[in-house]
C-alpha angles and dihedrals in degrees: 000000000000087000092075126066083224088048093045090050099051095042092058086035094064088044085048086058098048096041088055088050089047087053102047094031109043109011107046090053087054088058105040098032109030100027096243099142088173089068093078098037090059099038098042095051092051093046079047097059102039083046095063091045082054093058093045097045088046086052090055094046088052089053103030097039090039091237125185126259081240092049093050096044090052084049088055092044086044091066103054101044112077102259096009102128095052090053084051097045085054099053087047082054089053105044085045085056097050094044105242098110125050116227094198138048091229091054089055099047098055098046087052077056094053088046102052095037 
């Protein structure tokens, strides 16, 4: 799975989403209810971190998988509402499924030759 652009991005995409609720669900309680102000710094630097590779992976999905500007915009929105990225990961599975969506560059590039030849 991590061997793919479409299988690395889901992939952070899934730790991107735990880490948020992490970060809403459990840490932010520590710091407000129970005065541990460490709960957020932690979390939050990790949900930081994995944030930033979710926005790059999503950019090199947009130019290896030839996504569409729409596409990449819902990715982005996608990242800054709680569960966002699962509900996105799940409309990528289905798209895949349909066939409307390559999950490979190789895919891709192959369909854009049968298309110009």
């Amino acid at each position: 799975m991590l061997k793919t652009v479409l299988g690395r991005f889901m992939v952070i995409g899934v730790l991107e989403g735990i880490s948020f609720l992490l970060l809403l669900l459990v840490a932010m309680p520590l710091k407000y209810a129970a005065g541990w102000d460490q709960a957020v710094t932690i979390v939050g630097g990790v949900h930081g971190a994995l944030f930033v590779l979710y926005i790059l992976a999503a950019l090199q999905a947009f130019m290896e998988l030839r996504w569409g500007m729409k596409k990449l915009l819902l990715a982005f929105v996608a990242a800054v509402l709680p569960a966002g990225t699962f509900v996105f990961e799940a409309h990528l599975k289905k798209e895949i499924q349909a066939g409307r969506m390559y999950g490979t560059v190789e895919e891709a590039d192959r369909s854009r030759t049968r298309q110009a030849g």
